[in-house]
C-alpha positions as CSV (number, residue, x, y, z in Angstrom):
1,X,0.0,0.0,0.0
2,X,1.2,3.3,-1.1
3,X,-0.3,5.2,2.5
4,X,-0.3,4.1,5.7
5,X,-3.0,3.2,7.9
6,X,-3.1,4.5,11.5
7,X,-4.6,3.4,14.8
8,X,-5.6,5.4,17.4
9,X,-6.2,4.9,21.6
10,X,-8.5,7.7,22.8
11,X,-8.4,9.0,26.1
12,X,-9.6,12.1,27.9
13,X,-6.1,14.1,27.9
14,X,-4.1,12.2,25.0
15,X,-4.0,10.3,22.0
16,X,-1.9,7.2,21.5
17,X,-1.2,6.8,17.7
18,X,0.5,3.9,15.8
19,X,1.2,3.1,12.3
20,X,0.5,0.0,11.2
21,X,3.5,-2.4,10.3
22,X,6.3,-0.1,11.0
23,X,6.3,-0.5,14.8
24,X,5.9,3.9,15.4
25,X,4.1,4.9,18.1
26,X,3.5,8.6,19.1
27,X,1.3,9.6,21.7
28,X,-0.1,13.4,21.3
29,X,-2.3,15.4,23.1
30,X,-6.1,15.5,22.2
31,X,-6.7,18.7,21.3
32,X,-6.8,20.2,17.6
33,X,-3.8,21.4,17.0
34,X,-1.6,18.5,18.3
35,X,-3.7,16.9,15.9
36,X,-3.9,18.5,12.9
37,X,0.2,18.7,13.2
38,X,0.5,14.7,13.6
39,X,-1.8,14.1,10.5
40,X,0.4,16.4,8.8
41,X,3.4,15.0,9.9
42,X,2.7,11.4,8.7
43,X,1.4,12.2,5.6
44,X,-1.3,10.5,3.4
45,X,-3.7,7.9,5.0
46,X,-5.7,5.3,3.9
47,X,-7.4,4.7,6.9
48,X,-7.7,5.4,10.3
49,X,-9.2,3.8,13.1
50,X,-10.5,4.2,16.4
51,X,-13.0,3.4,19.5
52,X,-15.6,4.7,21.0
53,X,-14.9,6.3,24.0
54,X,-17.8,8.4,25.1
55,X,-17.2,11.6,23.6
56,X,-13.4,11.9,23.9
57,X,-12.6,11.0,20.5
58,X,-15.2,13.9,19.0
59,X,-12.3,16.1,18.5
60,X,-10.2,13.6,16.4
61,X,-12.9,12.8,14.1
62,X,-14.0,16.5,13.6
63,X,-9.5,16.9,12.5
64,X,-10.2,13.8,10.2
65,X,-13.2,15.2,8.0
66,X,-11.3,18.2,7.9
67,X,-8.2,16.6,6.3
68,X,-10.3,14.3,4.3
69,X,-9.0,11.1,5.9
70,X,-11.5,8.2,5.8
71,X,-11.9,6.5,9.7
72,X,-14.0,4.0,11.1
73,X,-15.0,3.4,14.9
74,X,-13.9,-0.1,15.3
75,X,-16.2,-1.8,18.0
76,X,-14.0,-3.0,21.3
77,X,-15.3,-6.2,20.4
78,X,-13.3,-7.2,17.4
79,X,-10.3,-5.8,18.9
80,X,-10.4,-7.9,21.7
81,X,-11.0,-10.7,19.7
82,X,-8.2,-10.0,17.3
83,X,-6.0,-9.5,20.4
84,X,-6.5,-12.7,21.4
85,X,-6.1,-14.4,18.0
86,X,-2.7,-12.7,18.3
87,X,-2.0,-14.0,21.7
88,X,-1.6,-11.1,23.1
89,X,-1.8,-10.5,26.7
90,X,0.0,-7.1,27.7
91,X,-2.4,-3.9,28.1
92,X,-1.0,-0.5,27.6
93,X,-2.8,2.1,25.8
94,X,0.5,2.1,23.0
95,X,-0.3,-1.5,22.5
96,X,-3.8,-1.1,21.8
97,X,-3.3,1.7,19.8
98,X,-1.1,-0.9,17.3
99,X,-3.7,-3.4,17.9
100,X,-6.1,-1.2,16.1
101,X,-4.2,0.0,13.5
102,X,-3.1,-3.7,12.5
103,X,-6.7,-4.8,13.0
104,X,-7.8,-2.0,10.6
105,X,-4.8,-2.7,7.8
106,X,-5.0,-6.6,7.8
107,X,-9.2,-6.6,8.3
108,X,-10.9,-2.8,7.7
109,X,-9.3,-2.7,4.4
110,X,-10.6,-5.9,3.4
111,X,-13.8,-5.4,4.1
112,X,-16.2,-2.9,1.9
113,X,-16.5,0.6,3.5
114,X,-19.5,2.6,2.4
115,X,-20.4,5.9,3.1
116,X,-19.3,7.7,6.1
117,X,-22.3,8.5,8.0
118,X,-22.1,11.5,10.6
119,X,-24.2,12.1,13.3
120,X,-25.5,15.7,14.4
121,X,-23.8,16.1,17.4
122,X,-25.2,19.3,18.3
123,X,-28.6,17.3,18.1
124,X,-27.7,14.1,19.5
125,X,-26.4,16.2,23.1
126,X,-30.0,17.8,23.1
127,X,-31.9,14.3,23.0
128,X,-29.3,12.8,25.3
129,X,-29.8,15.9,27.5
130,X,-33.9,15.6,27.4
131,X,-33.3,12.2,28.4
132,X,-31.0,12.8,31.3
133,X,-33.8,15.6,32.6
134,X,-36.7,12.8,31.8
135,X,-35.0,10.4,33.9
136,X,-34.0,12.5,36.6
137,X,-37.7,14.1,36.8
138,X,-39.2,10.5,36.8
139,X,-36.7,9.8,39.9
140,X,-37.8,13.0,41.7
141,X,-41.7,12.2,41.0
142,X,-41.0,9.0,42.7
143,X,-39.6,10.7,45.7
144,X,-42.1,12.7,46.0
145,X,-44.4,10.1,46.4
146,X,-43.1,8.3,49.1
147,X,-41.9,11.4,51.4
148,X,-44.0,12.1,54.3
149,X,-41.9,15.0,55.6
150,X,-43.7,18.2,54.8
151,X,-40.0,19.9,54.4
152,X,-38.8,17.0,52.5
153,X,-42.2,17.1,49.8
154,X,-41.7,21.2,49.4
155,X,-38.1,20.5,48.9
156,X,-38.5,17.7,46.3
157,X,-41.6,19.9,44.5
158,X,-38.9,22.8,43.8
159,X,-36.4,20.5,42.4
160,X,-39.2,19.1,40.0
161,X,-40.4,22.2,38.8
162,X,-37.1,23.6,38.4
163,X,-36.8,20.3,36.6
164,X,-39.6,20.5,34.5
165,X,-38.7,24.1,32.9
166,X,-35.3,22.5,32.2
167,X,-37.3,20.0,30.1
168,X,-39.7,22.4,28.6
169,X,-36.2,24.4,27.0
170,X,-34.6,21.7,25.7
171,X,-37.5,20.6,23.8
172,X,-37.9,24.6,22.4
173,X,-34.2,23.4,21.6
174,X,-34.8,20.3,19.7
175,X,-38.1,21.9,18.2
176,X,-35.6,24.8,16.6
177,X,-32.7,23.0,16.1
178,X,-34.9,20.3,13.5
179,X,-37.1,23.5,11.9
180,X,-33.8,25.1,11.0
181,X,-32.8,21.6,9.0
182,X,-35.4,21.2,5.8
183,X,-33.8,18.1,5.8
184,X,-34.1,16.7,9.6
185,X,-37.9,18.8,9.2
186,X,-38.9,16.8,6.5
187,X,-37.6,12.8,7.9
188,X,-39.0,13.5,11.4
189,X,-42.7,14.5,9.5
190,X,-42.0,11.4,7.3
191,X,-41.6,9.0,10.3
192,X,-44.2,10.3,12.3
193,X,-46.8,9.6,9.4
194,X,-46.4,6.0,11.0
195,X,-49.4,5.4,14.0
196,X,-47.1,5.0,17.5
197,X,-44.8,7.4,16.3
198,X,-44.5,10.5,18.3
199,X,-42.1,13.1,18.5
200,X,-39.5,11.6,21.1
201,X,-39.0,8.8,19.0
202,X,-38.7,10.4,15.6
203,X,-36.0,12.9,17.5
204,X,-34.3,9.5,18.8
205,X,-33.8,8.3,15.6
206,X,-32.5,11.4,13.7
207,X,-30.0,12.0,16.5
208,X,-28.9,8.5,17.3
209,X,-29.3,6.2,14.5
210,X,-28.0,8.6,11.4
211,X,-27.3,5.3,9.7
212,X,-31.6,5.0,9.3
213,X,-32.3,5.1,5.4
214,X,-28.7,4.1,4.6
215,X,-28.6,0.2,5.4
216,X,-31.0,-2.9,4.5
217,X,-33.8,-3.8,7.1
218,X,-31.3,-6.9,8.4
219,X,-28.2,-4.4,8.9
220,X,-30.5,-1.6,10.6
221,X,-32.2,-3.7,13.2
222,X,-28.8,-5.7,13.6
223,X,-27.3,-2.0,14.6
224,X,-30.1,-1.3,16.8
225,X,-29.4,-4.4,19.0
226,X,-32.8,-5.7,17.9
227,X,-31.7,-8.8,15.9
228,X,-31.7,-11.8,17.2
229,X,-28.1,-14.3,17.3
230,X,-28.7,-17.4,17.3
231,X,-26.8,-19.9,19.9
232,X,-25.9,-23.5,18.4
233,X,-23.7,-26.0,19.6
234,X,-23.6,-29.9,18.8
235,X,-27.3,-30.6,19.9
236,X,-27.7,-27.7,22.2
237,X,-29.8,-25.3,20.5
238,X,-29.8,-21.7,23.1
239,X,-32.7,-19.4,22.8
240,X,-31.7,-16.8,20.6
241,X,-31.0,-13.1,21.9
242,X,-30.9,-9.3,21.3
243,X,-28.2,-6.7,22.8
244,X,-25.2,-4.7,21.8
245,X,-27.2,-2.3,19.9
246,X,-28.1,1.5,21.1
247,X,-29.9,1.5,24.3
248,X,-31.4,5.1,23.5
249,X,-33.0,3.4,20.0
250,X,-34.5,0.3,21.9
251,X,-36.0,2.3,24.7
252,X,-37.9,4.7,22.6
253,X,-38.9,2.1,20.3
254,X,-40.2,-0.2,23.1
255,X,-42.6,2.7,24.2
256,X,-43.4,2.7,20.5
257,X,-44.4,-0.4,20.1
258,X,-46.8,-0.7,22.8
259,X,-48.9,2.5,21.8
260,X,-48.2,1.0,18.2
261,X,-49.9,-2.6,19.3
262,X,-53.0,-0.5,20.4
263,X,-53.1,2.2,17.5
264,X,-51.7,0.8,14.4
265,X,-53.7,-2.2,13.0
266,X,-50.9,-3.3,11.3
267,X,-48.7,-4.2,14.0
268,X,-51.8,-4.7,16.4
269,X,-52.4,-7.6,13.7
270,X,-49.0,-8.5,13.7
271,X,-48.4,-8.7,17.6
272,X,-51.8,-10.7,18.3
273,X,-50.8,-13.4,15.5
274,X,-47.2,-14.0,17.1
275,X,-49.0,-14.5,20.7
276,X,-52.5,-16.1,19.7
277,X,-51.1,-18.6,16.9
278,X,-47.9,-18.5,17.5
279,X,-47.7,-19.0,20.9
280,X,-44.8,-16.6,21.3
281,X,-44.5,-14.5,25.1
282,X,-45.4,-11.0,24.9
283,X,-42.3,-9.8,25.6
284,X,-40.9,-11.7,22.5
285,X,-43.7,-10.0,20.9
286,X,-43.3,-7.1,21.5
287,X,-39.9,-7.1,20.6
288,X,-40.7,-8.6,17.3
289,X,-43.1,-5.0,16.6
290,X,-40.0,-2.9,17.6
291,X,-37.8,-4.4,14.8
292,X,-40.6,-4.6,12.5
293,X,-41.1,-0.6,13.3
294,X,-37.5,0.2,13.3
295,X,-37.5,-1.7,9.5
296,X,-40.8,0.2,8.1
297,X,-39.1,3.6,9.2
298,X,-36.0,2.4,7.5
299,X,-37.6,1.7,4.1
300,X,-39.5,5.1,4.5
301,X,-36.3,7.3,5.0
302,X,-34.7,5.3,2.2
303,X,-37.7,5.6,-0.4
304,X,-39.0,9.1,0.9
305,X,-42.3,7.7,1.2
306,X,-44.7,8.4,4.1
307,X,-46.0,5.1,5.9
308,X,-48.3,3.1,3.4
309,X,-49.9,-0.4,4.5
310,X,-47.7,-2.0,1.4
311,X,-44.6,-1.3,3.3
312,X,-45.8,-3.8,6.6
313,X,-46.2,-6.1,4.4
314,X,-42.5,-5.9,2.1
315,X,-41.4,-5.8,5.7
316,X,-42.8,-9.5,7.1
């Protein structure tokens, strides 16, 4: 290869880079400039890789659309797994910046990238804030019902109130923040066109799941944590399972489905054959509407289509 591919190990002060196959490793600080200069420095890059951290690495991928480098968030997963195909047992945060960048150079490159997909950051801390507020408020409301203390009760209605204008800005914010977007204006109306689809959840997707429009109905609810893996060995057959998705997707989408199983005919239809003939629990169920939602909404950001009964049925 004619460019070099480049791992890097995130952390809250600094950045541990490494070049793949030469053995280099430079640890920076993570800020932009330090950066910028170390992506100068090493020159053109096929690829660079990195994990999630939370946030910390938001500054390294805003330097690497600006230099027009294509990345990829690797999940911790894979690299654990290719750490242990390697037989590697040392941790130090220059090792696993080398792990990443030979994970990306000997598996990444192999692999076909499409599209890099960003997510509206400014958006997604709005919905992650309302959430915080919602669960905070929902905490204090629960407080509240339980104290006795007439000092205690005045004390946890102030907090709540307080809380509850918090709220009420933040959705002003999300409210503005999508009407100033034609484009982010025009999914959320598109997705709330489906029955059981209300505003929380239509801002849930746009801010959390850019990816929604972009990937088949398998590779969508596979992202969202909502397909199921199945569990075989010899004769032992496991019950198959969700998880390592988005939490934030899942929980919207659960609230979803239950006012969808009461409002949309549909997926009322749907939910009562899996537990009248199929004999399926209500939780499996239920969890059968969400993915079955979460694929509709995909097919109608993809097609720009509002939500028609044709599209629960190309989705059974």
């Amino acid at each position: 290869m004619d460019k070099v591919v480049v791992g890097f190990d995130v952390s809250k002060e600094w950045i541990d880079c490494a070049i793949s196959g030469t053995g280099e490793g430079f640890r920076i600080g993570n800020d932009e400039a330090a950066i910028c200069a170390f992506l100068a420095k090493v020159g053109p890059i096929s690829l660079a890789a990195f994990e999630p951290t939370g946030g910390y690495e938001r500054v390294l991928r805003r330097c690497l659309r600006q230099g027009e480098v294509v990345f990829a968030r690797v999940h911790p997963n894979e690299v654990v797994a290719f750490r242990h195909r390697r037989g590697v047992k040392a941790k130090t945060d220059r090792l696993d910046a080398r792990l990443i960048a030979d994970f990306a150079a000997e598996e990444l490159t192999r692999r076909g990238r499409g599209p890099a997909i960003e997510t509206d950051e400014a958006l997604r801390e709005l919905v992650a804030r309302r959430r915080q507020l919602g669960e905070v408020l929902h905490a204090e409301r629960c407080r509240r019902g339980l104290a006795t203390t007439a000092a205690v009760r005045a004390s946890l209605a102030v907090t709540i109130a307080a809380i509850e204008q918090a709220l009420a800005e933040i959705e002003k914010a999300i409210a503005a923040h999508i009407a100033a977007s034609p484009t982010l204006t025009a999914r959320a109306t598109r997705m709330r066109s489906m029955a059981g689809v209300g505003p929380v959840i239509a801002h849930t997707l746009l801010a959390e799941l850019p990816e929604l429009g972009w990937l088949t109905g398998k590779e969508i609810a596979a992202l969202a944590g909502l397909a199921p893996r199945t569990r075989q060995s010899g004769k032992r057959v496991s019950r198959a399972a969700i998880g390592h998705g988005r939490p934030a997707v899942c929980c919207v989408l659960f609230n979803g489905a239950r006012a969808a199983i009461r409002c949309n005919p549909p997926l009322a239809a749907f939910y009562r054959r899996l537990v009248d003939d199929n004999h399926r629990p209500g939780k499996v169920a239920l969890v059968a509407v969400m993915r079955k939602m979460l694929v509709i909404l995909n097919a109608m950001v993809r097609d720009d289509q509002d939500c028609k009964p044709a599209l629960h049925a190309a989705a059974a």
